[in-house]
N, CA, C and O of each residue as an XYZ file, in Angstrom:
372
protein
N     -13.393     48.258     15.659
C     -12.610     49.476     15.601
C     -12.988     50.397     16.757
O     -14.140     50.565     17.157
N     -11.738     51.055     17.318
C     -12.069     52.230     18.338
C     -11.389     53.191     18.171
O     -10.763     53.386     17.129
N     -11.388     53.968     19.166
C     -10.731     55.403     19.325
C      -9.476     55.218     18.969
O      -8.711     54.465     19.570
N      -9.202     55.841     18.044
C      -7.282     55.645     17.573
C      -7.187     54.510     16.277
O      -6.225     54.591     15.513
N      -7.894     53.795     16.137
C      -7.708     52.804     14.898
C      -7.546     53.168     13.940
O      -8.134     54.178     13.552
N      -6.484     52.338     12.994
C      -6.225     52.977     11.974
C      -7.312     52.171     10.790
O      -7.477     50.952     10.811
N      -7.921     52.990      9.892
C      -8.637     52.265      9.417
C      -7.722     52.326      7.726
O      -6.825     53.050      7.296
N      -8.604     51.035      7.072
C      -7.882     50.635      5.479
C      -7.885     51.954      5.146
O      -8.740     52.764      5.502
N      -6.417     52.298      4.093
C      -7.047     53.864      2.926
C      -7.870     53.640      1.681
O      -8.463     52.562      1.721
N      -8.088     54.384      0.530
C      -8.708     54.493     -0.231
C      -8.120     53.278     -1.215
O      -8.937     52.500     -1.709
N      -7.053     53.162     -1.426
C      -6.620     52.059     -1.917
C      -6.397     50.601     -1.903
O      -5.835     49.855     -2.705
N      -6.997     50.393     -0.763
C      -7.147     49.249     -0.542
C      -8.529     48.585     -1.538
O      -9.602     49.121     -1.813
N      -7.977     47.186     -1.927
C      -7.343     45.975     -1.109
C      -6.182     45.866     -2.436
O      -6.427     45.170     -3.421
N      -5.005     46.594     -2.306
C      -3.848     46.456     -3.090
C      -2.707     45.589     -2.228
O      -1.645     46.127     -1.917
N      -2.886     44.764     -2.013
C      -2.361     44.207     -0.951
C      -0.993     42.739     -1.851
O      -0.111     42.147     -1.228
N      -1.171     42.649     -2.687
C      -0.350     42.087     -3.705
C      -0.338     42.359     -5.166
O      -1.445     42.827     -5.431
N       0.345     42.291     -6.174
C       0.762     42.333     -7.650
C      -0.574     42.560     -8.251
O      -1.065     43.557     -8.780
N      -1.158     41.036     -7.967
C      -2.340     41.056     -8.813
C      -3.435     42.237     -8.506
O      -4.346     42.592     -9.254
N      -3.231     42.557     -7.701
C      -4.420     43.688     -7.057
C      -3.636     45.326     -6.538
O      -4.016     46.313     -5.907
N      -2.487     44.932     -7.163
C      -1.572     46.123     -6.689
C      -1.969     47.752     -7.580
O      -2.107     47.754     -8.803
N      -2.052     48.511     -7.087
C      -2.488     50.142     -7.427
C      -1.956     50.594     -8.496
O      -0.813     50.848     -8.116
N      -2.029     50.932     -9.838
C      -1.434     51.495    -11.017
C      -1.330     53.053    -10.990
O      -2.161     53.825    -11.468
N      -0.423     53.315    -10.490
C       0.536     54.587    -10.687
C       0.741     55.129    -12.303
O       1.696     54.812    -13.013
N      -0.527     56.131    -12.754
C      -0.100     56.306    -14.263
C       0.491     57.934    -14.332
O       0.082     58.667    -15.234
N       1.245     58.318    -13.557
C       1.810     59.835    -13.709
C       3.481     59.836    -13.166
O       3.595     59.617    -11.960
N       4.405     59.996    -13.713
C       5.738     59.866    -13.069
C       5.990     60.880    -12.316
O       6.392     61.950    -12.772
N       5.781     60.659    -11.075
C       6.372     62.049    -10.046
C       5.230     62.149     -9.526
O       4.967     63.203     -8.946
N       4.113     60.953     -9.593
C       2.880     61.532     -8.760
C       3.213     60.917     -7.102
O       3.671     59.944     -6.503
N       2.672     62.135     -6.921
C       2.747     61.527     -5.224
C       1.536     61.199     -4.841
O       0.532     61.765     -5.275
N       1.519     60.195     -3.939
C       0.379     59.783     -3.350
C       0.497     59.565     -1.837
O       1.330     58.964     -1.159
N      -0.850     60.401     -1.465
C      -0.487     60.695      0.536
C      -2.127     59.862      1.126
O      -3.206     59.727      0.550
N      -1.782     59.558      2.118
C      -3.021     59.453      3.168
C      -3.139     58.007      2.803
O      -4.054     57.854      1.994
N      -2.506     56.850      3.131
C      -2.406     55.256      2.649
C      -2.154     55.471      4.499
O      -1.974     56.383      5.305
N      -2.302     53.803      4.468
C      -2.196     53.205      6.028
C      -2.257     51.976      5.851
O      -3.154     51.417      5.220
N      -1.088     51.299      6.514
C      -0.826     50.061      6.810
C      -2.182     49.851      8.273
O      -1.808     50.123      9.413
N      -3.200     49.520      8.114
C      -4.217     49.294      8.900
C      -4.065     48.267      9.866
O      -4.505     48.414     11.007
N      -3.531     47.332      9.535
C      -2.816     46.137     10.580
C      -1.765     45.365     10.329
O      -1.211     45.703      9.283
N      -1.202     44.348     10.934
C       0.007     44.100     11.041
C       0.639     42.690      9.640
O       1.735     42.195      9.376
N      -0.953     42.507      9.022
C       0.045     41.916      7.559
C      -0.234     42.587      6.582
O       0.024     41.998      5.532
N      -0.855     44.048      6.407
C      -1.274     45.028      5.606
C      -0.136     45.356      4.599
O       0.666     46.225      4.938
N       0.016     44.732      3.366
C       1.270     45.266      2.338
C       0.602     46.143      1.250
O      -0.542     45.862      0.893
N       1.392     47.398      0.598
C       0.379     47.947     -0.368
C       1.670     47.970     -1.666
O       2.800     48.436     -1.813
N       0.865     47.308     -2.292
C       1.381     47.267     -3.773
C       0.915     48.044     -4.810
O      -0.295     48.259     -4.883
N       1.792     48.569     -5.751
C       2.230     49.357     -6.564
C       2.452     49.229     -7.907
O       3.334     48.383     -8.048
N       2.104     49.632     -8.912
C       2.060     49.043    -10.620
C       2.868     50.406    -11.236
O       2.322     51.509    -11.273
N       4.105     50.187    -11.661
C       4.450     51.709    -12.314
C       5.415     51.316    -13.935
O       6.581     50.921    -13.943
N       4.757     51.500    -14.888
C       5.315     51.217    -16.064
C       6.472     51.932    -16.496
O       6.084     52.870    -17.192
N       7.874     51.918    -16.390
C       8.620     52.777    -16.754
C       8.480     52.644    -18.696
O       8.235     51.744    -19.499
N       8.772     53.976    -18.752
C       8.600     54.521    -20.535
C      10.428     53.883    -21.186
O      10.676     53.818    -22.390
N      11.039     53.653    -20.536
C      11.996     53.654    -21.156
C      13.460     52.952    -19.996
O      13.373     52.705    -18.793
N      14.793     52.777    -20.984
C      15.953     52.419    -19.523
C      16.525     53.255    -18.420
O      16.875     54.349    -18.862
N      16.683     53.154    -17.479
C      17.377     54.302    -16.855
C      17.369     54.151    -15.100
O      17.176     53.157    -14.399
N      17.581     55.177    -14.838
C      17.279     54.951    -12.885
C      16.204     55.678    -12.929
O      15.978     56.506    -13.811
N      14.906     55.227    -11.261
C      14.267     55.657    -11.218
C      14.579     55.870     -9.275
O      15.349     55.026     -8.819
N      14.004     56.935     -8.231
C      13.967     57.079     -7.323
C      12.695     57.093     -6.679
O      11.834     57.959     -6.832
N      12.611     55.847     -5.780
C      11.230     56.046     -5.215
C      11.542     56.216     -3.768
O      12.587     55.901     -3.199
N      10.239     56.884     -3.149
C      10.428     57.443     -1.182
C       9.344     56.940     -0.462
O       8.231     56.980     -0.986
N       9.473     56.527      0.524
C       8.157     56.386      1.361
C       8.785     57.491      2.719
O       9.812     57.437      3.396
N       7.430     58.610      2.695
C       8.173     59.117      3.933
C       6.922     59.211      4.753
O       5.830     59.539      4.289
N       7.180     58.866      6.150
C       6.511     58.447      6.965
C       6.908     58.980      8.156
O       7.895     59.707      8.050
N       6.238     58.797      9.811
C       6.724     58.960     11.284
C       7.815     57.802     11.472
O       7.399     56.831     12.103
N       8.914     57.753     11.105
C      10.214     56.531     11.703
C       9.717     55.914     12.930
O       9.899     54.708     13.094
N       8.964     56.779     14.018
C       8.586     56.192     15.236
C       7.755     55.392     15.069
O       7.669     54.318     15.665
N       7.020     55.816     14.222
C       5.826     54.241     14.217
C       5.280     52.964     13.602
O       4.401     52.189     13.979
N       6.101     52.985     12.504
C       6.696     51.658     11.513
C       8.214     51.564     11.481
O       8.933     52.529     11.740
N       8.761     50.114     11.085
C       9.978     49.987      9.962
C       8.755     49.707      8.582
O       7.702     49.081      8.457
N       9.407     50.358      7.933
C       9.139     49.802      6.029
C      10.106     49.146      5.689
O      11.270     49.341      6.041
N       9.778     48.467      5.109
C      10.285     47.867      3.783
C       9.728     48.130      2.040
O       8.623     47.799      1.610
N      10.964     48.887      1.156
C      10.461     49.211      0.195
C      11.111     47.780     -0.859
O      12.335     47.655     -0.897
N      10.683     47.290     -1.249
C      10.762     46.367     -2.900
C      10.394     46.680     -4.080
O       9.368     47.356     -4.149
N      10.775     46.474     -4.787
C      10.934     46.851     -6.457
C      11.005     45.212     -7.369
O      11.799     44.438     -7.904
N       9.931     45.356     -7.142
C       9.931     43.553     -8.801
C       9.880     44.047    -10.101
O       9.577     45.209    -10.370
N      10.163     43.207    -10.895
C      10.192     43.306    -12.612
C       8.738     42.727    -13.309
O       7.692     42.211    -12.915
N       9.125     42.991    -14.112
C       7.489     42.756    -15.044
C       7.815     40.944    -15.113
O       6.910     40.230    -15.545
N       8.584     40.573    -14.853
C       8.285     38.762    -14.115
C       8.251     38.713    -13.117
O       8.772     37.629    -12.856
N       7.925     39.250    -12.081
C       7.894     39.555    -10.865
C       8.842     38.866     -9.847
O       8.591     38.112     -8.907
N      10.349     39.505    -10.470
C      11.436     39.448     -9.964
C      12.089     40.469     -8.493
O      11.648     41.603     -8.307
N      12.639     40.152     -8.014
C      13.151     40.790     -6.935
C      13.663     41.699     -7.973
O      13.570     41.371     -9.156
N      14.095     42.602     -7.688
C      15.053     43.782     -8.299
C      16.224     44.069     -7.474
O      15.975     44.869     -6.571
N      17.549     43.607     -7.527
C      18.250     43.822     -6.747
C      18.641     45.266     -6.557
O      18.754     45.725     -7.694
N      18.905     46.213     -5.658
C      19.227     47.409     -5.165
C      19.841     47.913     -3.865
O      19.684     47.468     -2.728
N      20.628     49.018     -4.318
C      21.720     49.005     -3.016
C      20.806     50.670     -2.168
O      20.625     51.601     -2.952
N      20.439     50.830     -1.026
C      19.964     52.031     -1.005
C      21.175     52.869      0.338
O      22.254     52.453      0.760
N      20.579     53.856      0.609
C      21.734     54.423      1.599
C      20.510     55.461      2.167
O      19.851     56.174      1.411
N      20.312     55.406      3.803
C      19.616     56.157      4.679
C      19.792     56.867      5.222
O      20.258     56.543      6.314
N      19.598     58.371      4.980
C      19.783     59.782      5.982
C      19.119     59.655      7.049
O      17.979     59.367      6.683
N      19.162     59.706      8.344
C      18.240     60.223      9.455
C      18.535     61.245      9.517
O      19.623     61.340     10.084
N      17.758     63.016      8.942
C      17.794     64.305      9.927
C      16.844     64.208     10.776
O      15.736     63.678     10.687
N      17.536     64.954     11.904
C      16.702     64.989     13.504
C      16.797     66.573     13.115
O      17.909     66.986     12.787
N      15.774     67.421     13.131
C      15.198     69.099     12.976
C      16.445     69.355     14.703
O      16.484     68.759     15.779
N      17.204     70.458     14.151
C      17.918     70.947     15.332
C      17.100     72.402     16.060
O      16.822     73.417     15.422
N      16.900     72.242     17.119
C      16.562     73.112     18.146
C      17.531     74.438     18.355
O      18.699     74.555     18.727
N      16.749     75.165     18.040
C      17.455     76.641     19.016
C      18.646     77.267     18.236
O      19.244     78.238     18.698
């Protein structure tokens, strides 16, 4: 590691299902994670209470990753989902 490296966050090694991070608060946010290198995935455990829609965000610098967000089922199914992407650019002056 050197000057500028990004090092693992606190959550690591959630890096798949079996070892993935349990989220026990709905609406908790969680900040300061880092994709540390280039096969770095961080997985996520969130029990919904009941049926319905749920909205999840990753917000990040656009300049310095693409993400990819996924959603599996308690068989650890793809979850099919349609999403739709705002880019605001902050207007000047």
């Amino acid at each position: 590691t050197g000057p500028g490296a990004v090092l693992p966050d606190a959550r690591e090694a959630n890096n798949g299902s079996a070892t993935a991070t349990v989220v026990n608060t709905f609406g908790e946010l969680i900040q300061h994670l880092s994709l540390h290198n280039e096969t770095d995935e961080d997985w996520y455990r969130w029990r919904a209470a009941g049926s319905g829609f749920v909205d999840f965000t990753i917000a990040f610098p656009h300049e310095l990753a693409d993400l990819t967000l996924e959603v599996y089922d308690g068989s650890a199914s793809l979850v099919p989902w349609k999403a739709a992407m705002v880019w605001c650019t902050p207007q000047s002056g």
